[in-house]
C-alpha positions as CSV (number, residue, x, y, z in Angstrom):
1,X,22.6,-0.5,-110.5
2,X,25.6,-1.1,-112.7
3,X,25.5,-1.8,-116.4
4,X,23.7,-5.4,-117.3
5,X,25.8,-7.2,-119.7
6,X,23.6,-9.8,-122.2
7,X,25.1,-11.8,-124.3
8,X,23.0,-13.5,-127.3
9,X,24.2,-16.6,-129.2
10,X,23.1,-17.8,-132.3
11,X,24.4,-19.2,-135.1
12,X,26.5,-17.0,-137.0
13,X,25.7,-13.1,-135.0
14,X,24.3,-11.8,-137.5
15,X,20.6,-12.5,-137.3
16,X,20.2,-11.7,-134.0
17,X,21.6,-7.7,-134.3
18,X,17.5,-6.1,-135.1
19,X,17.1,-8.0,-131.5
20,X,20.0,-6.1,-130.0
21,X,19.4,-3.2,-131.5
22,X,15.6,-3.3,-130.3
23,X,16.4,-4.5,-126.8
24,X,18.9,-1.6,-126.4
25,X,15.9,0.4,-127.3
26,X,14.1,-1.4,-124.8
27,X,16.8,-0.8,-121.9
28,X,16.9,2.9,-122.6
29,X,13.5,3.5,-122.6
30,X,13.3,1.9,-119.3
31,X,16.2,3.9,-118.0
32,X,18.6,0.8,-117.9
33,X,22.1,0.8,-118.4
34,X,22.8,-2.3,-120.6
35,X,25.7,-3.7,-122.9
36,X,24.1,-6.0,-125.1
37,X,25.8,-7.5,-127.9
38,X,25.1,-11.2,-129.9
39,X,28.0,-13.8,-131.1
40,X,28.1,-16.8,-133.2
41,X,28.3,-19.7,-131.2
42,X,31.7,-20.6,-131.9
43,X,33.0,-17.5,-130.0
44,X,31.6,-18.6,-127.0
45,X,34.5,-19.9,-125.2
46,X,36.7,-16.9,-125.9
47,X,33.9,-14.0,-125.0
48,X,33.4,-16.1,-121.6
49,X,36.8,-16.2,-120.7
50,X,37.6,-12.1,-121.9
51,X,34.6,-10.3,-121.6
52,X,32.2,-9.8,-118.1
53,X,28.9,-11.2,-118.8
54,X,25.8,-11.0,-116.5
55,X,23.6,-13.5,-118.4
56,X,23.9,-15.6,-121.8
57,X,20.8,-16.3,-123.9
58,X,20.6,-18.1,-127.0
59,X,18.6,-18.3,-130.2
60,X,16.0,-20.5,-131.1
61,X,17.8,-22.0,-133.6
62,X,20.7,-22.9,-131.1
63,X,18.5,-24.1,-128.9
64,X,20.3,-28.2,-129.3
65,X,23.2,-26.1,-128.2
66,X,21.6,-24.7,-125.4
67,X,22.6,-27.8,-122.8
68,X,26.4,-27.1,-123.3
69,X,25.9,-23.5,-123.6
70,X,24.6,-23.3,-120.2
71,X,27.0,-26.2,-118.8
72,X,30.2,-23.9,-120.3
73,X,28.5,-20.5,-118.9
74,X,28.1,-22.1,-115.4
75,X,31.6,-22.7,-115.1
76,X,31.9,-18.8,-114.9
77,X,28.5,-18.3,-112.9
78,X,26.5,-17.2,-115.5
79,X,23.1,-18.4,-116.0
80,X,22.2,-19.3,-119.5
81,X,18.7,-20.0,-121.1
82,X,17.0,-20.0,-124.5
83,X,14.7,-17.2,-126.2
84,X,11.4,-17.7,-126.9
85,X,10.8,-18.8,-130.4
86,X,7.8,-16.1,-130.9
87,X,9.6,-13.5,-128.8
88,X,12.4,-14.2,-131.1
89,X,11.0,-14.2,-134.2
90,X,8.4,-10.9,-133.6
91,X,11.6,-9.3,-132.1
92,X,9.5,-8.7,-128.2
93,X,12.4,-7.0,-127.5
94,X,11.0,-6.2,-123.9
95,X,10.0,-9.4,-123.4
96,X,14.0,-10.9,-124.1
97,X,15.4,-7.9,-121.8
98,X,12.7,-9.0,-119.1
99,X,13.7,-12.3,-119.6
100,X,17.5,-11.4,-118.7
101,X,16.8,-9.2,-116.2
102,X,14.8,-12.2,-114.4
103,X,17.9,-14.4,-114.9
104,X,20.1,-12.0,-113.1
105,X,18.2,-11.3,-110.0
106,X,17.6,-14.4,-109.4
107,X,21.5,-15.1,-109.4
């Protein structure tokens, strides 16, 4: 398998990094290779239209987003959906990467 690529959005990038960092974690410990990386959501456009992305998740608190979020990532076949508030907030780091990995094989 190649290297997953997961994008997180939320509202500025910054409070989503202990997730990235743990869900790296995650990946490695389950012998995944993963690029995982998180954006504010106003970088959206531009990291869809310059970077390969396998699957796009977003925040809790972008959640109103989430509707054009996954209407903008569909335009470049990427499947987009919202973290769980409580997987989120406890940072179930395995839970979010198990949550992307379902998105992308069932692409």
């Amino acid at each position: 398998m190649s290297t997953i690529k997961i994008l997180l959005v939320c509202s500025a990038g910054m409070s989503t990094s202990l997730l990235v960092e743990k869900m790296k974690k995650a990946a490695r410990e389950k012998k995944i290779e993963a690029e995982i990386w998180a954006i504010g959501s106003s970088s959206l456009d531009a990291e869809l239209n310059t970077k390969d992305v396998d699957v796009v998740l977003v925040g809790p608190q972008m959640r109103y987003e989430l509707p054009r979020i996954q209407e903008r990532a569909s335009h470049n076949n990427i499947k987009a959906e919202g973290i769980d508030m409580q997987d989120y907030g406890l940072c179930r780091a395995e839970k979010v990467l198990d949550q992307a990995l379902q998105l992308i094989s069932s692409s």
